[in-house]
C-alpha positions as CSV (number, residue, x, y, z in Angstrom):
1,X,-21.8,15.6,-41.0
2,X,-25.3,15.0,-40.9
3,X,-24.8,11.4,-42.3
4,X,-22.3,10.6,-39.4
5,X,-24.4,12.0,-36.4
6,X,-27.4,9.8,-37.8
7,X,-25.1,6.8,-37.7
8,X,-24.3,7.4,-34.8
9,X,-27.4,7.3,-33.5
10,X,-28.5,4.5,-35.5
11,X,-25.3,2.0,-34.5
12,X,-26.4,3.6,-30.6
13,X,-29.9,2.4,-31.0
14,X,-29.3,-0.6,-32.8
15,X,-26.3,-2.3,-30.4
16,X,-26.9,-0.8,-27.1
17,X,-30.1,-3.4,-26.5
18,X,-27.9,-6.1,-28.5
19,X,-25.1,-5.6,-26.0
20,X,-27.1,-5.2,-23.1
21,X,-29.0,-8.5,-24.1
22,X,-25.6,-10.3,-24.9
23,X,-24.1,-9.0,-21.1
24,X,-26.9,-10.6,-18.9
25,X,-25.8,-13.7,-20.3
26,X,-22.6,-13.9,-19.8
27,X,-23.5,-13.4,-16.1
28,X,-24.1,-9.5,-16.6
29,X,-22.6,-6.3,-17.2
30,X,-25.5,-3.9,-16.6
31,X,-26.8,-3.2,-13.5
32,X,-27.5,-5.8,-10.3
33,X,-26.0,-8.8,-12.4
34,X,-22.7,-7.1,-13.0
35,X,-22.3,-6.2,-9.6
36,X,-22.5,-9.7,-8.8
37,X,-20.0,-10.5,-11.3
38,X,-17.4,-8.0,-10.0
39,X,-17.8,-8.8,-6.1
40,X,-16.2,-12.5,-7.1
41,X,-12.5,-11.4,-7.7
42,X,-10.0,-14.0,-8.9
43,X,-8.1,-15.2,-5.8
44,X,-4.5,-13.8,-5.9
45,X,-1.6,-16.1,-5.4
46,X,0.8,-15.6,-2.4
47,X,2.9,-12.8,-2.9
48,X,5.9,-11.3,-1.2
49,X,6.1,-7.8,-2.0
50,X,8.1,-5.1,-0.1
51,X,6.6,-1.4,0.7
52,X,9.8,1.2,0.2
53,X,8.6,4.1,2.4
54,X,11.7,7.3,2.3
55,X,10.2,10.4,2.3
56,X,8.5,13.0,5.1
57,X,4.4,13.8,5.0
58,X,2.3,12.8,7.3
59,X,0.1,12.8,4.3
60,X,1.6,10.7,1.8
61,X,2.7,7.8,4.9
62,X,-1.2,7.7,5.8
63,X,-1.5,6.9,1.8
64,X,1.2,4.3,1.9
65,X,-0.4,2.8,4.5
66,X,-3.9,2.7,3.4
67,X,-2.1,1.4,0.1
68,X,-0.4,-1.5,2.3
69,X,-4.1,-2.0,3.3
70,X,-5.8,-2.3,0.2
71,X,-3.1,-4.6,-0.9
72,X,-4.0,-6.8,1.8
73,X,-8.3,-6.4,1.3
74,X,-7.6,-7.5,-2.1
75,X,-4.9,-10.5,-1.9
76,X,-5.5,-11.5,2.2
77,X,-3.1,-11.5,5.1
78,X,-2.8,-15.1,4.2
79,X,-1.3,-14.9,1.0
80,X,1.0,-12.3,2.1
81,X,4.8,-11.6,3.0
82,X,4.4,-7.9,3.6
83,X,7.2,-5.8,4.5
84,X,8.2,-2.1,4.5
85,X,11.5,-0.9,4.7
86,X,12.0,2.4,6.1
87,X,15.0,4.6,5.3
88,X,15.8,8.2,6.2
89,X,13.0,10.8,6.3
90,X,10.5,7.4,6.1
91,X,11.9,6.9,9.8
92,X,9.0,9.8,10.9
93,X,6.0,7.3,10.4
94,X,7.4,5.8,13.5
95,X,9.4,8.7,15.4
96,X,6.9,9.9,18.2
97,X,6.6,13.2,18.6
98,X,8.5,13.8,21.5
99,X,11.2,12.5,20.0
100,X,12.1,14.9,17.3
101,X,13.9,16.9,19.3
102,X,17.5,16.0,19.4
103,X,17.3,14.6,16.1
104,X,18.1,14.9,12.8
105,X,14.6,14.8,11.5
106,X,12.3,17.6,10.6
107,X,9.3,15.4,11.0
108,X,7.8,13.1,13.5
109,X,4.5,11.6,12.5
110,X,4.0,8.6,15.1
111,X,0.6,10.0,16.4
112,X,-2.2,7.8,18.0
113,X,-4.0,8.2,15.1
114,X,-0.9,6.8,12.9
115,X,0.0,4.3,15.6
116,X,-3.6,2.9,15.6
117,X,-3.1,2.1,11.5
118,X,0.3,1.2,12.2
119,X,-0.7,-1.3,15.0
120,X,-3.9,-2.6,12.5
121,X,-1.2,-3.5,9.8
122,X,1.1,-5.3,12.0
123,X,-1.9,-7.5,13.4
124,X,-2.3,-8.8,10.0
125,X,1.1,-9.5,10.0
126,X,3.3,-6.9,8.2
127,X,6.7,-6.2,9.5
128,X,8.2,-2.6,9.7
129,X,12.4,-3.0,9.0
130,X,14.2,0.5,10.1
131,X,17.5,1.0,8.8
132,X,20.2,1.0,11.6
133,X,22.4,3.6,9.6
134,X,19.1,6.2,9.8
135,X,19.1,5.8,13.5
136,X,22.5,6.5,13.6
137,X,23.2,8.9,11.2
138,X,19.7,10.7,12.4
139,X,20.6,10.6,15.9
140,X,17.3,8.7,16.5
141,X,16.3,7.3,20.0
142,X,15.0,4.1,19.6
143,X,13.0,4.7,22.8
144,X,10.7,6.9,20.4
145,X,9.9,4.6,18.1
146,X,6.4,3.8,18.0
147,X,6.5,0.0,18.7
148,X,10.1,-0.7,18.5
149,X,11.6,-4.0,18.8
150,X,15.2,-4.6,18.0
151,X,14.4,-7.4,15.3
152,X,12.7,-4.3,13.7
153,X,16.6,-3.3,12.8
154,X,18.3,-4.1,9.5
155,X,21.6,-3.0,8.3
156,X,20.9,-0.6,5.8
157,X,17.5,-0.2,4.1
158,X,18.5,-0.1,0.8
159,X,20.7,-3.0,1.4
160,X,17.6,-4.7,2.4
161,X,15.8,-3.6,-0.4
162,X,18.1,-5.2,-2.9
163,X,18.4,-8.0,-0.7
164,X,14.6,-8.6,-0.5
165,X,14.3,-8.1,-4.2
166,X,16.5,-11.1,-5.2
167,X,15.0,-12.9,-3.0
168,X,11.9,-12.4,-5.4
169,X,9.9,-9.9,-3.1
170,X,8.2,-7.3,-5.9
171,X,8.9,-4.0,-5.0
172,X,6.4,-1.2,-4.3
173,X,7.3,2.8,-3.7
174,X,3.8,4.4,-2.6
């Protein structure tokens, strides 16, 4: 055991400068010279991707969204065809709070402050599609839905899923 830990140690002593020596000169790896390294990320191509968003918590949409945000920081607004499909309980990012009752929805988590990210995303150019069979089917006013146009409507949203997908949008499920 002894032998090993002394090893250790002597591989420890002996590489760490070695390795530190060989990083700062392939534009560094330790310290203020890595940093510099990192900041220049490889430019992504354009993408298409589609954002599935399904489920209630006010919680897990505001992570979905700061996802959709990220997404966009790393890749650009330019490079992007970003869309999120909303089915069924995903309908309460956008359902205003006064208009949960009459529904069938247990949630409604269109508040200013989810509006405001909402609003930020769609400035860069994302699109928010809401199924037309959740309306229905949810009894959902579309005079409560936070920023609604009717070009915001598709048929079905996992009709539009698959339809997106062969179209070659990837597919993302926050």
């Amino acid at each position: 055991m002894k032998n090993f830990f002394g090893a250790v140690v002597i591989a420890v002593t002996v590489v760490t400068p070695i390795a530190a020596t060989a990083a700062e000169g392939m534009g560094g790896m330790f310290g203020k010279p890595a940093m510099a390294a990192v900041s220049k990320a490889p430019h992504y191509a354009k993408q298409k991707v589609v954002y599935h968003i399904n489920y209630y918590g006010a919680k897990q949409e505001t992570a979905a969204l700061r996802n959709i945000q990220n997404h966009i920081n790393a890749v650009g607004a330019e490079n992007l065809d970003l869309k999120v499909v909303l089915h069924g309980d995903g309908l309460a990012l956008l359902l205003e709070p006064d208009g949960l009752k009459g529904t069938k929805m247990k949630e409604a988590n269109a508040t200013e402050e989810m509006e405001a990210k909402i609003s930020g995303l769609k400035d860069q150019g994302v699109s928010f599609e809401i199924c037309a069979n959740t309306l229905k089917g949810r009894k959902i006013d579309t005079a409560h839905i936070y920023d609604f146009s009717e070009s915001d409507v598709v048929p079905s949203g996992v009709a539009e899923l698959a339809s997106l997908q062969a179209q070659g949008y990837a597919y993302i499920k926050p």
